[in-house]
C-alpha positions in Angstrom: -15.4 -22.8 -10.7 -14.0 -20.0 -13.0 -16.6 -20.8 -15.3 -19.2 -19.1 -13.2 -17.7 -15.6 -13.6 -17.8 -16.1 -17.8 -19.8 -12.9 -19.5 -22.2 -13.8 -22.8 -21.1 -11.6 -25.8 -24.1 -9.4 -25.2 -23.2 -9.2 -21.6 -19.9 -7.6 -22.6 -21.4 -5.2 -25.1 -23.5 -3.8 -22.6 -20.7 -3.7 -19.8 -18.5 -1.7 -22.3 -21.7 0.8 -23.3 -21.6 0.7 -19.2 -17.8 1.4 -18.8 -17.2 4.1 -21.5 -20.7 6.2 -20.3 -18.8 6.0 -16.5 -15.7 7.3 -17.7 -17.4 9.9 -19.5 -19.4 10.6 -16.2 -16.5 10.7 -13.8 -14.3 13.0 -16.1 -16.6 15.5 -16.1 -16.6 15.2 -12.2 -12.6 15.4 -12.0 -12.8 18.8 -14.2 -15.4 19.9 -11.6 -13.3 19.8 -9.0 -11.5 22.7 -7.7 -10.7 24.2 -4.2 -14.0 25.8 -2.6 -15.8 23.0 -4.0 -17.8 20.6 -1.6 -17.8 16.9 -1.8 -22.1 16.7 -1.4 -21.0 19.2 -4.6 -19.7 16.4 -6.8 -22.0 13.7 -5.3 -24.9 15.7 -6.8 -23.4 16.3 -9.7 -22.6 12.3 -10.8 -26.0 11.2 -9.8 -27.3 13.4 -12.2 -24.9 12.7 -15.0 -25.2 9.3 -13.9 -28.9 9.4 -14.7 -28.7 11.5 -18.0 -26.4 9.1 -19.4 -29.4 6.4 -18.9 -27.4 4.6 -16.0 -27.8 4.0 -12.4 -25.6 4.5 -9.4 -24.9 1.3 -7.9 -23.3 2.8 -4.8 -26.0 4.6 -3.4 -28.3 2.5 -1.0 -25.7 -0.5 -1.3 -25.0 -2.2 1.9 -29.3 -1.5 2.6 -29.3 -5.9 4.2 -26.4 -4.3 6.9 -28.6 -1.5 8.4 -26.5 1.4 7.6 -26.6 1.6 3.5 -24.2 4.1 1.8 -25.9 7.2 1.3 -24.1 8.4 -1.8 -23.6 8.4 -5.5 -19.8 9.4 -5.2 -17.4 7.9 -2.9 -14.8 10.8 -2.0 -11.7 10.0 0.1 -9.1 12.8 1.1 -5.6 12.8 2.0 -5.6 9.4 4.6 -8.5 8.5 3.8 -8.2 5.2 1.3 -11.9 4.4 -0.2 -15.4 5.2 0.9 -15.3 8.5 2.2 -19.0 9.8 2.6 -19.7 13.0 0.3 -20.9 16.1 2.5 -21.4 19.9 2.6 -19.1 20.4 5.0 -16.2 18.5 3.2 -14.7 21.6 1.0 -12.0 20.7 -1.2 -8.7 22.5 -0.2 -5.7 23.3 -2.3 -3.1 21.0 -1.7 -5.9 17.9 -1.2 -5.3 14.4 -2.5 -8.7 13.4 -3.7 -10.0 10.0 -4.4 -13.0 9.5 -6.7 -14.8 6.2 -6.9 -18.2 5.8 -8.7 -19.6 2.9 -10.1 -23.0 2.6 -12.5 -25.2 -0.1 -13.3 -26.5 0.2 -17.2 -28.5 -2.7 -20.1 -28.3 -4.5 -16.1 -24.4 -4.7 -16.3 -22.2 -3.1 -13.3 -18.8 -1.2 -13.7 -16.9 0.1 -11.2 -13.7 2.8 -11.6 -11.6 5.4 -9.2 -9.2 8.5 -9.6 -6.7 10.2 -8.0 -7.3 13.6 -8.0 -4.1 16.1 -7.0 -5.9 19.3 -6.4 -3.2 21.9 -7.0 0.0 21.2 -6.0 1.3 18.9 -3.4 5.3 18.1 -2.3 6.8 15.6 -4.7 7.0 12.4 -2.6 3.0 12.4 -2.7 2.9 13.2 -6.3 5.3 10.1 -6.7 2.6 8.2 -4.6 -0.2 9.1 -7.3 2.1 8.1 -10.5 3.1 5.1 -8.4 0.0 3.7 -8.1 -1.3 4.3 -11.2 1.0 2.8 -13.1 1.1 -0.5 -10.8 -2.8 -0.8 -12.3 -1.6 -0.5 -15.5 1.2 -2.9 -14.9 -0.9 -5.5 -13.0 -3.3 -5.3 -16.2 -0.3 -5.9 -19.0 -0.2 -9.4 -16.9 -3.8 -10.4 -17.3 -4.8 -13.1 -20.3 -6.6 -16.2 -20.6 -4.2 -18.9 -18.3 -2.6 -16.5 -16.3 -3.2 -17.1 -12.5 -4.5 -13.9 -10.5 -1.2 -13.6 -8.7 0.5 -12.5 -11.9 -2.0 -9.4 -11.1 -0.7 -9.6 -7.8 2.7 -9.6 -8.4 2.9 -7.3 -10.8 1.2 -4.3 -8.8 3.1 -5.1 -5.2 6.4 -5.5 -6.6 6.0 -2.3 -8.6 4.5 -0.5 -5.7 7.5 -1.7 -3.1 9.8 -1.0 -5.2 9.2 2.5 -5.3 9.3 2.4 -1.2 4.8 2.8 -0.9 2.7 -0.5 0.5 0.1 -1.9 -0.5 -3.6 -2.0 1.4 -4.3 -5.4 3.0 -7.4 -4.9 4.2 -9.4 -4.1 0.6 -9.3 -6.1 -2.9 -10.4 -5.5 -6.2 -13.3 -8.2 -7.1 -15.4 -9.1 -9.7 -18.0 -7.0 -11.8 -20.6 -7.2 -14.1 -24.0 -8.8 -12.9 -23.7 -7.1 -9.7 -21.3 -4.5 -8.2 -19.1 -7.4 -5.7 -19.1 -11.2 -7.7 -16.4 -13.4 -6.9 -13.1 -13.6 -7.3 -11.2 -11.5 -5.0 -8.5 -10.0 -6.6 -5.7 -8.6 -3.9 -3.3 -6.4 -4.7 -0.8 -8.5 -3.3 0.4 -12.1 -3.1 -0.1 -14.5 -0.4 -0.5 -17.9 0.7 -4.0 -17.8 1.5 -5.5 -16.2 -1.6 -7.5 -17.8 -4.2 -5.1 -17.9 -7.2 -8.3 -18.5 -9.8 -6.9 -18.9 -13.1 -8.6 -16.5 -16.0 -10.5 -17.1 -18.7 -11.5 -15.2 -21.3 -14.8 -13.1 -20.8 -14.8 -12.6 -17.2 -15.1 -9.2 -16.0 -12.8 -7.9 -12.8 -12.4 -4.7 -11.1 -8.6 -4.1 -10.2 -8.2 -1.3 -7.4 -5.0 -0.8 -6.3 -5.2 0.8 -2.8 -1.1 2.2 -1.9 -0.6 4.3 0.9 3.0 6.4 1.6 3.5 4.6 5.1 2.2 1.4 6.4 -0.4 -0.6 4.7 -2.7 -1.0 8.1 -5.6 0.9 7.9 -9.0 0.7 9.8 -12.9 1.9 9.6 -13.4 5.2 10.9 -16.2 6.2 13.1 -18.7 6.8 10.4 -18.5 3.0 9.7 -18.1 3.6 6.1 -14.3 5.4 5.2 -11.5 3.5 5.3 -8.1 5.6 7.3 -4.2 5.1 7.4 -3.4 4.0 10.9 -0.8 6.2 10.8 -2.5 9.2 9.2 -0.2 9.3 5.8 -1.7 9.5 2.9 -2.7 7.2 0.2 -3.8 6.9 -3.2 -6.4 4.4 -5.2 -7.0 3.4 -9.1 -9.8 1.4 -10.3 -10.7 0.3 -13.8 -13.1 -2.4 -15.1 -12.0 -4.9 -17.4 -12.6 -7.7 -19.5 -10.7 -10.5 -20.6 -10.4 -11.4 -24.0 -8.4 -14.0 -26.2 -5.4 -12.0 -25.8 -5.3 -10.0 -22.9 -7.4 -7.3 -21.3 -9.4 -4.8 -22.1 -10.2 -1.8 -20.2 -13.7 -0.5 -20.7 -13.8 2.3 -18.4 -12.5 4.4 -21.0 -14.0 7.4 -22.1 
């Protein structure tokens, strides 16, 4: 089965070209953002560093076979809201705002995917501990990942870092696979459990790993534009995403600028 997900050589090249342009794409939006901004603001701006860069966004339009496609380049997400937030001019970034940035491009045909968390300003410790947390449970899930290691060594390693530190971890939402288009199989939770698919890796498939943590319960649910997904409880919550590859010896992020 794993077979399937296996990148050629060229493949790869191309999906790292993809991954460091991306990065260099999203940066520029994170140093963009400031309060008074709007989020339509910094959807503009990465479709059209998304284009200069010879790329294009893979969000916008996706979801067209549902009848209600996303309608942006950007996905922006504040405070309780964990992924998909819709961009709009009447969203204006505020000091104080936790802001969630997820973009993903599609360049040489190969897809990657990444997301930030964006503290605009300053906000009260406990939510600044939510951001570190969950950063570094992405960076800890990836240490785990090599060829012969299952995907709940991923999975272990990002819940037990995230619990740990008193924050849960989203349910609901997985990371995936990436690379011919922006979803391929497997899903990769964020968390272990009896049901998942533990696929064992190999070396050249490409995953996207996307912790989700929020500061109080993990539930969340689809808010009424059908698109952004909310805490049930209304605290807030943080998300990192990076692209990577697995090679003979571990894994390789390539959304690196």
């Amino acid at each position: 089965m794993a077979g399937a997900f296996i990148k050629t050589a060229d493949e790869i090249a191309s999906l790292r070209e993809s991954g460091k342009r991306l990065a260099q794409v999203l940066q520029a939006v994170i140093e963009a953002v400031k309060p008074g901004i709007t989020t339509q603001d910094l959807d503009t701006l990465s479709e059209r560093l998304i284009r200069e860069a010879g790329g294009i966004p893979v969000f916008k339009g996706y979801g067209a076979g549902s009848g209600k496609p996303f309608p942006a380049t950007l996905c922006t997400s504040l405070n309780e809201e964990v992924v998909h937030g819709i961009p709009s001019a009447e969203r204006v970034i505020r000091e104080h705002d936790l802001l969630k940035l997820d973009i993903g491009m599609r360049f040489e045909g190969m897809v990657t995917d990444m997301a930030r968390t964006i503290i605009v300003g300053t906000v009260p410790p406990e939510t600044a501990k939510l951001v570190a947390v969950t950063e570094e449970s992405l960076r800890r899930g990836i240490a785990a990942l090599r060829p012969g290691a299952r995907i709940s060594a991923y999975a272990s390693a990002v819940q037990g870092h995230v619990e740990e530190n008193g924050f849960s971890v989203v349910r609901d939402l997985v990371g995936h696979g990436v690379g011919h288009e922006l979803h391929e199989d497997p899903q990769i939770p964020n968390y272990v459990s009896r049901e998942m698919e533990d696929v064992v890796l190999e070396t050249g498939m490409t995953l996207a790993l996307e912790p989700m943590v929020n500061m109080g319960t993990f539930a969340v649910k689809v808010a009424s534009d059908g698109w952004t997904f909310v805490t049930v409880d209304g605290q807030w919550s943080a998300h990192f995403e990076d692209t990577v590859v697995i090679t003979d010896t571990g894994a390789e992020v390539v959304t690196r600028a």
